[in-house]
C-alpha positions as CSV (number, residue, x, y, z in Angstrom):
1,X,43.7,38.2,26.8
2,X,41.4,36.7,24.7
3,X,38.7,38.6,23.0
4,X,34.9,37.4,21.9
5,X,33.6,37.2,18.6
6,X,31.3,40.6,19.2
7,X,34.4,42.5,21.1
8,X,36.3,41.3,17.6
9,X,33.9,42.5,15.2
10,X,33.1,46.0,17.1
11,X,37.0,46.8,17.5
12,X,36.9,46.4,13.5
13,X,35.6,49.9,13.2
14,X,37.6,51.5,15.6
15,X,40.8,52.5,14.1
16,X,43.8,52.3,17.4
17,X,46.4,54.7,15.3
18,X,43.3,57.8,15.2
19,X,42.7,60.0,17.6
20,X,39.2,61.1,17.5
21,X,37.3,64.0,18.2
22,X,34.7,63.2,21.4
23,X,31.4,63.2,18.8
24,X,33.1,60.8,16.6
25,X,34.7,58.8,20.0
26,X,31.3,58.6,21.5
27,X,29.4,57.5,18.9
28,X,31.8,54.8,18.2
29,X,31.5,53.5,21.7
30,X,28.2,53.5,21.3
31,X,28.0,51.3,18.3
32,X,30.7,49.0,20.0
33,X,28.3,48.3,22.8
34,X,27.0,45.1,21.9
35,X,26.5,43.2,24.8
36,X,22.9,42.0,26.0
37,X,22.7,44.6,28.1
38,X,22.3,48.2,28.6
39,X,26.3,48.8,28.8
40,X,28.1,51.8,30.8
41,X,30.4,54.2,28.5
42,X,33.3,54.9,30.7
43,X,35.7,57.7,30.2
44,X,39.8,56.2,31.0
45,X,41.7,59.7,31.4
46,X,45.6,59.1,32.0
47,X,47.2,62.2,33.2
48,X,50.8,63.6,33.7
49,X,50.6,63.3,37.3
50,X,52.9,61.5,39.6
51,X,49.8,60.4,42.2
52,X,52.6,59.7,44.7
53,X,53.1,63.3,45.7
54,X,50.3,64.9,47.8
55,X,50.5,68.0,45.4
56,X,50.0,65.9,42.2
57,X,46.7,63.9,43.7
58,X,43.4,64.6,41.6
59,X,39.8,64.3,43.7
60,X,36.5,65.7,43.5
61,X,33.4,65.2,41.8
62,X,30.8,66.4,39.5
63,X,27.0,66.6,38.5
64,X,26.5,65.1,34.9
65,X,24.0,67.2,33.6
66,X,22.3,63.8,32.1
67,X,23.1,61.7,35.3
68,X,24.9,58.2,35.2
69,X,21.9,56.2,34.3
70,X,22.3,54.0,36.9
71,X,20.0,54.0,40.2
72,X,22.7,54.6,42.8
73,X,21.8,53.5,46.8
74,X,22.8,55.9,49.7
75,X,24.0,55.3,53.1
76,X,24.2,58.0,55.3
77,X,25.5,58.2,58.7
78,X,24.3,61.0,60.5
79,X,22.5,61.6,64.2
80,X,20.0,63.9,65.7
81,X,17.9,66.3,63.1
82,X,20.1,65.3,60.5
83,X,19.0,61.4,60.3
84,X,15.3,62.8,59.5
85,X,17.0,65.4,57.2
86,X,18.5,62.7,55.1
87,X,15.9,60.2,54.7
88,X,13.5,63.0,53.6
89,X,15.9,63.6,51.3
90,X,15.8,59.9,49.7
91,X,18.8,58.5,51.4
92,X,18.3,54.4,51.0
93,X,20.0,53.4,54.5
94,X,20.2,56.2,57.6
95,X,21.7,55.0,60.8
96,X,24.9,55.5,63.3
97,X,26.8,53.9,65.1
98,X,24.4,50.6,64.9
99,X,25.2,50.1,61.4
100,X,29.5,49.7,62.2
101,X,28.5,45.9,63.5
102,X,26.4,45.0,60.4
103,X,29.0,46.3,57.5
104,X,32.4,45.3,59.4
105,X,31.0,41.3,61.0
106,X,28.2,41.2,58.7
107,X,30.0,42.2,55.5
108,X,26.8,44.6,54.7
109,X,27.5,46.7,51.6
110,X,24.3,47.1,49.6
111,X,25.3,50.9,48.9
112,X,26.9,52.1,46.4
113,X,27.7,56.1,47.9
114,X,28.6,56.5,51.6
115,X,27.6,60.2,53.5
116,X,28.4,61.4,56.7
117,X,28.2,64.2,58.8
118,X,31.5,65.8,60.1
119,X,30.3,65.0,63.7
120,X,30.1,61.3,62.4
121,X,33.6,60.5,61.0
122,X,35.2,59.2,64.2
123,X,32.9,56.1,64.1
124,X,33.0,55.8,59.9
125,X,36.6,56.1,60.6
126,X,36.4,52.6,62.5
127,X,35.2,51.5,59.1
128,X,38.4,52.5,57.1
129,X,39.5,48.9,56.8
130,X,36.6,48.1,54.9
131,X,35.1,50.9,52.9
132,X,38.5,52.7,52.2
133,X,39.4,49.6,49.4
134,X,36.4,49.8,47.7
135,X,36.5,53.6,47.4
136,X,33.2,54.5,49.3
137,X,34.8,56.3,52.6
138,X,33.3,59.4,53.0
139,X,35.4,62.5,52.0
140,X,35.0,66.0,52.2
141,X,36.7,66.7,48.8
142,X,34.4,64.5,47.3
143,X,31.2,66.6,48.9
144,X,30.7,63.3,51.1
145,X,31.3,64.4,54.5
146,X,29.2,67.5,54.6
147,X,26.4,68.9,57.2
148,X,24.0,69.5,54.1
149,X,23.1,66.3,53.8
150,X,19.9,67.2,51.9
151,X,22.2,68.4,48.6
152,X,24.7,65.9,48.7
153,X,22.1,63.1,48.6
154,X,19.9,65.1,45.9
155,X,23.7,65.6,44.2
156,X,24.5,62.1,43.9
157,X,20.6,61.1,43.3
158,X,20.8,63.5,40.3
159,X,24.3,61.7,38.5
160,X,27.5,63.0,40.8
161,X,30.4,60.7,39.9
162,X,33.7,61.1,42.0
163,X,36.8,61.2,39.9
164,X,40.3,60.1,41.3
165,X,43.8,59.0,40.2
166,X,44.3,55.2,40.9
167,X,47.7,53.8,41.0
168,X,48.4,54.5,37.4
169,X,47.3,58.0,37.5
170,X,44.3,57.2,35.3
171,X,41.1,58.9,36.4
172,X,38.3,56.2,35.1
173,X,34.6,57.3,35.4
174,X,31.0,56.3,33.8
175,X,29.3,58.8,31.9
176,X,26.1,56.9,30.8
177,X,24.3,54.3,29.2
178,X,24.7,53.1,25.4
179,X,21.2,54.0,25.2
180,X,22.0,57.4,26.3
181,X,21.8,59.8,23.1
182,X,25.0,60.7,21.1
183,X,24.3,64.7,22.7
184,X,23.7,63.4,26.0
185,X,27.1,61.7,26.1
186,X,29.2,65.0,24.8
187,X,27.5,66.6,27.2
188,X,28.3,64.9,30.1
189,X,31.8,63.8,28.5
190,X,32.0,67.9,28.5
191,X,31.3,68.7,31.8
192,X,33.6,66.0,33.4
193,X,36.8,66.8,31.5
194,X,35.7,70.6,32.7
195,X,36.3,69.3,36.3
196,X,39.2,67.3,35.5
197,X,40.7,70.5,33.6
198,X,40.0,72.2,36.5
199,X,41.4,70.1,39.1
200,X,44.9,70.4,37.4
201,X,47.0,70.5,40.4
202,X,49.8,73.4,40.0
203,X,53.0,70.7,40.4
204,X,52.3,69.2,37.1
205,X,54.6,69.8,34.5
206,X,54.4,69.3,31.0
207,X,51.2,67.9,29.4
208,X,48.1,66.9,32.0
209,X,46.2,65.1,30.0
210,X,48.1,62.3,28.3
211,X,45.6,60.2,26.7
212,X,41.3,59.8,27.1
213,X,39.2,57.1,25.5
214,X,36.1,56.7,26.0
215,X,34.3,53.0,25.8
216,X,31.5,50.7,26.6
217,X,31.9,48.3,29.4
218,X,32.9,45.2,27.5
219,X,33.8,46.5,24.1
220,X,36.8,48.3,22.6
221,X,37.6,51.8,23.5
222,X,37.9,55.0,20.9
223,X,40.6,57.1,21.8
224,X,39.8,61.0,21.6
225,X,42.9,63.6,20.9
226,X,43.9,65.1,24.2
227,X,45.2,68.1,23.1
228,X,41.8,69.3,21.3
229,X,40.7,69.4,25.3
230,X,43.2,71.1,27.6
């Protein structure tokens, strides 16, 4: 793959043989952000599970205590009390069964979180096709299908991220901006590697977390010793 001049120079200070601790990895990504825009620092966690067994799968989500920086759009599917409920809560779309038509002929997705109430997931279930690819089906794991639709719109409003395993049972996940501050991005980098910690399913043997880097959107990544975090 070939790399631009700016990727080139920024990777010069990163040294690929160190493992660093997460202040040092964090404030390295941040100076390798040097793209002309505000740039995400994402967090690449590869783990020691085997994502094809049910017991080894890894999903849920978490608050960042600094949110994502990122204004995220919410669609929830809901009827009755509970379509007023969410839209006072600042959902962005709120509907039923009229909105299936508009995201499966339309090709409608100008959302980036999906919610539903329990009561709602046969019809969002019709949608499977075309919201389980792109990762925004609702799931109860996740908080996403849920009668409190009040907290888990002001939850993912605030800076909830879902965290998964994708085929190479690496969890990948934003925790910021680059113009975040240096304490901003530990604590967020902190609070997620608590969940992930947490999530450790039982059926994993040996070590969980295998390597973690953390890196700006289109510049090299800093990895950070895994063992300094189980």
């Amino acid at each position: 793959m070939k790399r631009g001049k700016r990727y080139l120079e920024a990777a010069k200070a990163i040294d690929r043989a160190v493992l660093y601790d997460p202040a040092e990895a964090i404030s390295l990504a941040k100076k390798a952000a040097v793209a002309k825009f505000d740039e995400t620092i994402e967090v690449h966690i590869r783990t020691g599970c085997d994502g094809r067994h049910a017991d080894q799968q890894i999903r849920g989500a978490v608050v960042l205590p600094h949110g994502t920086g990122k204004a995220v759009k919410v669609l929830v599917f809901a009827k009755g009390t509970k379509l007023d409920e969410a839209q006072a809560a600042g959902a962005d779309f709120v509907g039923g069964e009229e909105l299936i038509p508009k995201i499966q002929n339309e090709g409608w997705l100008d959302f980036d979180v999906v919610v539903a109430t329990p009561d709602m997931m046969g019809v969002v279930g019709r949608l499977g096709r075309v919201l389980g690819p792109k990762g925004l089906m609702p799931n109860p794991k996740a908080g996403t299908v849920t009668m409190d639709v009040t907290k888990a719109v002001n939850d993912i409003k605030a800076g909830k991220i879902e965290y998964r395993l994708d085929k190479a049972n690496i969890i990948h996940v934003p925790i910021g901006k680059a113009s975040f501050t240096e304490e901003q991005l530990a604590d967020n980098f902190q609070t997620l590697i608590d969940a992930v910690n947490k999530a450790k399913p039982s059926a994993v043997k040996g070590q969980y977390l295998k390597s973690v880097s953390i890196a700006p959107t289109m510049g090299p990544g800093a990895k950070v010793n895994p063992v300094k975090l189980a």
